[in-house]
C-alpha positions in Angstrom: 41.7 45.8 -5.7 39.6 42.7 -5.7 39.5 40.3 -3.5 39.8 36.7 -4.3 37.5 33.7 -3.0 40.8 32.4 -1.4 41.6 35.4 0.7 38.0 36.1 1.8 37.8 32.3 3.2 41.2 32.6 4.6 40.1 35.9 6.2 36.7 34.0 7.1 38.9 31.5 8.9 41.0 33.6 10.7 38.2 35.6 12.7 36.0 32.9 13.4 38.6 31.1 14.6 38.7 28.1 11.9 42.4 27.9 11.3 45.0 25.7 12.0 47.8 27.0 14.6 50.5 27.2 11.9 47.8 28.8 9.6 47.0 31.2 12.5 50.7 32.2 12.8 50.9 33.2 9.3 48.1 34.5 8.8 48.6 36.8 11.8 52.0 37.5 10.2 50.7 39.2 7.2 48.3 41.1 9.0 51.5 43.0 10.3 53.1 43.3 6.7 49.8 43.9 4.9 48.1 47.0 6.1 45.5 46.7 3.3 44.8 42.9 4.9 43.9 44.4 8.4 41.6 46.6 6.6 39.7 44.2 5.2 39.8 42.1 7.9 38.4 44.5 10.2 35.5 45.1 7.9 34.8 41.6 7.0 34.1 41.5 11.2 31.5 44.5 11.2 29.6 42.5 7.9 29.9 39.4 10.2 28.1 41.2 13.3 25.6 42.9 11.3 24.9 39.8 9.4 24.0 37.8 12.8 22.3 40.9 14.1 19.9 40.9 11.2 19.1 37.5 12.2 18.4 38.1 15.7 16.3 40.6 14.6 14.2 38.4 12.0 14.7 35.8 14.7 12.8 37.8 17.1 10.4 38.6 14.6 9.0 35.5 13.6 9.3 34.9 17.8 7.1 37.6 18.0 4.6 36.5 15.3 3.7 32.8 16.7 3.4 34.7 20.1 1.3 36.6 18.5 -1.2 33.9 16.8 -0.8 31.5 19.6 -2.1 34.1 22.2 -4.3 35.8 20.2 -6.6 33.5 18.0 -9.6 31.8 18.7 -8.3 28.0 17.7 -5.7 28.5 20.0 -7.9 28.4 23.5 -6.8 25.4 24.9 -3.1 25.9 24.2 -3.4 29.1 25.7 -5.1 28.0 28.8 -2.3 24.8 29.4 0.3 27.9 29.2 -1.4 30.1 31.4 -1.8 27.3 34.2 1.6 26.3 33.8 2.7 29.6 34.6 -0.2 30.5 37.1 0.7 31.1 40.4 0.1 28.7 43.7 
């Protein structure tokens, strides 16, 4: 079965948070009737966390990479040294 653009927003909205109470309440109500809903709703919340885990990890990545040319080229001396006596013990 596919899923419409409709349901995946509504489904969107529901586990972010993002819907209105009344919205909320009915939503909630046919997670109870639709078994096939709670399903997909449980998976759209493992795509969400593995979507925001792969962009920690990129996050950390590109963290890692100006660390990396900050600390470790040439041109980059006198940054380097304001860090390091920022950080330098007194």
């Amino acid at each position: 079965m596919r899923t419409s653009l409709n349901e995946i927003k509504a489904i969107d909205d529901h586990v972010l948070g993002q819907t209105a109470p009344d919205e909320a309440l009915l939503f909630e109500a046919r997670l109870i009737i639709n078994p096939e809903l709670k399903y997909q709703v449980m998976w759209h919340k493992q795509t969400l966390g593995l979507v925001q885990q792969y962009g920690r990890n990129n996050l950390k990545a590109e963290i890692e990479s100006v660390h990396q040319k900050l600390f470790s080229q040439p041109e980059h001396e006198g940054f380097r040294q304001k860090i390091m006596r920022l950080f330098h013990k007194r």
